[in-house]
N, C-alpha and C positions, 0 to 999 in steps of 0.2 A: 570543579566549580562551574557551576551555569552561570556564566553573566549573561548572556541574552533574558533568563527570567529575573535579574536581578535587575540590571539597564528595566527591564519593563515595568517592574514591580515603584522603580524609584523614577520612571515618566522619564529614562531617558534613551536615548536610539543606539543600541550597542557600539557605534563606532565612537558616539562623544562618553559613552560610560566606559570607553579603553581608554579613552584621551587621558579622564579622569583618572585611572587605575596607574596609566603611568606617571601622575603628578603624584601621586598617591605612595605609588612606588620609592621615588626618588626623594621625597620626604621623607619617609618610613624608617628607608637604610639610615639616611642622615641621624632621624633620631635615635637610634638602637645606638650606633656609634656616639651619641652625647648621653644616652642612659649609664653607655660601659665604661665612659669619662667617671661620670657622675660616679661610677661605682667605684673609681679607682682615686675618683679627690675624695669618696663619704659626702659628697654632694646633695641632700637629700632637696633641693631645690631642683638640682638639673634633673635630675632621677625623674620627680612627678612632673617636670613641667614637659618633658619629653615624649614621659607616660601619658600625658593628659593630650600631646598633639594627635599620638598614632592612636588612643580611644577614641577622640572626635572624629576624625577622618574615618576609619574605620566604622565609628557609628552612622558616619551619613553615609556610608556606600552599601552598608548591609552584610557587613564583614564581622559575624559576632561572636566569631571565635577569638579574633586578634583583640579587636576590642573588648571581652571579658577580660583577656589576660593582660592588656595594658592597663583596663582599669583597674587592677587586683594590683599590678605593678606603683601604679598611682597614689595607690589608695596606703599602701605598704609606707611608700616611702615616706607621706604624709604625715604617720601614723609615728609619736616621738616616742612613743614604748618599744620599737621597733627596734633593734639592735643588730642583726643578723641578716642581712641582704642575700644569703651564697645561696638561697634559691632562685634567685631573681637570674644566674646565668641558664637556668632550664626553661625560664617564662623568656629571656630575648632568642636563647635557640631556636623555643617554637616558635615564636614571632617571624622569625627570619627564616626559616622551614617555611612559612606559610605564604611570605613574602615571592620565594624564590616558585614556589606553586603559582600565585598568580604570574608572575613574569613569565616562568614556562608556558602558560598559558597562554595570556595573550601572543606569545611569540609563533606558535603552533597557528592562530586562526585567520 
């Protein structure tokens, strides 16, 4: 991931678009951990509202792969015809794969 073009792209100076990335972080983990809640009460309240924080954040940092799949996660849970969540532990894998990329990252620069 290039954050230096991304900090640029969203007018911010790469050290406060890390600042970001690790607030960003530490929310993220926290919601994946109240999605996997939600998925063990049938919560389908915690589920999106979870989904809906790591799509927002995601979408304001320029993160659009994390954010497709938590809005997808959102949107599911939302969704009362819905019955069958057991794909949703392959959508917080990769969330959390993607998660642990930015943190490697930032830790490296």
């Amino acid at each position: 991931m290039d954050f230096k073009d991304l900090a640029s792209n969203l007018g911010f100076d790469e050290e406060d678009f890390n600042e970001l990335l690790h607030v960003f972080l530490m929310t993220s983990f926290s919601d994946i951990e109240k999605i996997s809640i939600g998925l063990k009460e049938e919560s389908r309240e915690k589920i999106a509202q979870a989904a809906h924080s790591i799509k927002g954040a995601a979408s304001n940092l320029g993160l659009d792969d994390i954010a497709l799949t938590s809005k997808d996660m959102e949107m599911t849970a939302k969704d009362a015809n819905v019955t069958d969540f057991s794909g949703f532990r392959n959508k917080i894998d990769f969330i959390s794969k993607e998660l642990k990329k930015i943190e490697n990252a930032i830790k490296t620069d």
